[in-house]
C-alpha positions, 0 to 999 in steps of 0.5 A: 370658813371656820370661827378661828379662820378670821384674825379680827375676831376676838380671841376668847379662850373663856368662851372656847374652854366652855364651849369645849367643856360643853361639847365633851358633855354632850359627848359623854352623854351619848356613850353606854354606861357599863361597869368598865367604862363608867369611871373613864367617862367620870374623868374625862368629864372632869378633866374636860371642866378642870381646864376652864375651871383652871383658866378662870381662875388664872385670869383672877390671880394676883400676879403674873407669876400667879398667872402663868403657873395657873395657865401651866396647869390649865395646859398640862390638864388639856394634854 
């Protein structure tokens, strides 16, 4: 059994945008830097931290319009 399989379990998308910006980390630590692929890696990283970086700012926002235009973004950076 997986951690989503069970529907009682809290559905934390703070907890799991970190967990993902952490794993995508790990992830690019372990590739071989070289003058092609260096900046690809600086990106993805980056893009990989936006996405919890823009959830926690939405759930700080001032209105539910603030919210879903911030959530809108925080999508559109995860695709």
């Amino acid at each position: 059994m997986n951690e989503f399989s069970n529907k009682n379990q809290a559905y934390d998308l703070e907890e799991r945008t970190a967990k993902f910006s952490e794993d995508v980390i790990g992830f690019v630590r372990t590739i071989k830097r070289d003058d092609i692929n260096r900046n690809i890696i600086t990106q993805l990283a980056r893009a990989a931290i936006s996405i919890g970086a823009n959830y926690c700012e939405a759930n700080a926002s001032s209105s539910k319009r603030d919210f879903r235009n911030k959530i809108y973004i925080s999508k559109k950076r995860s695709e």
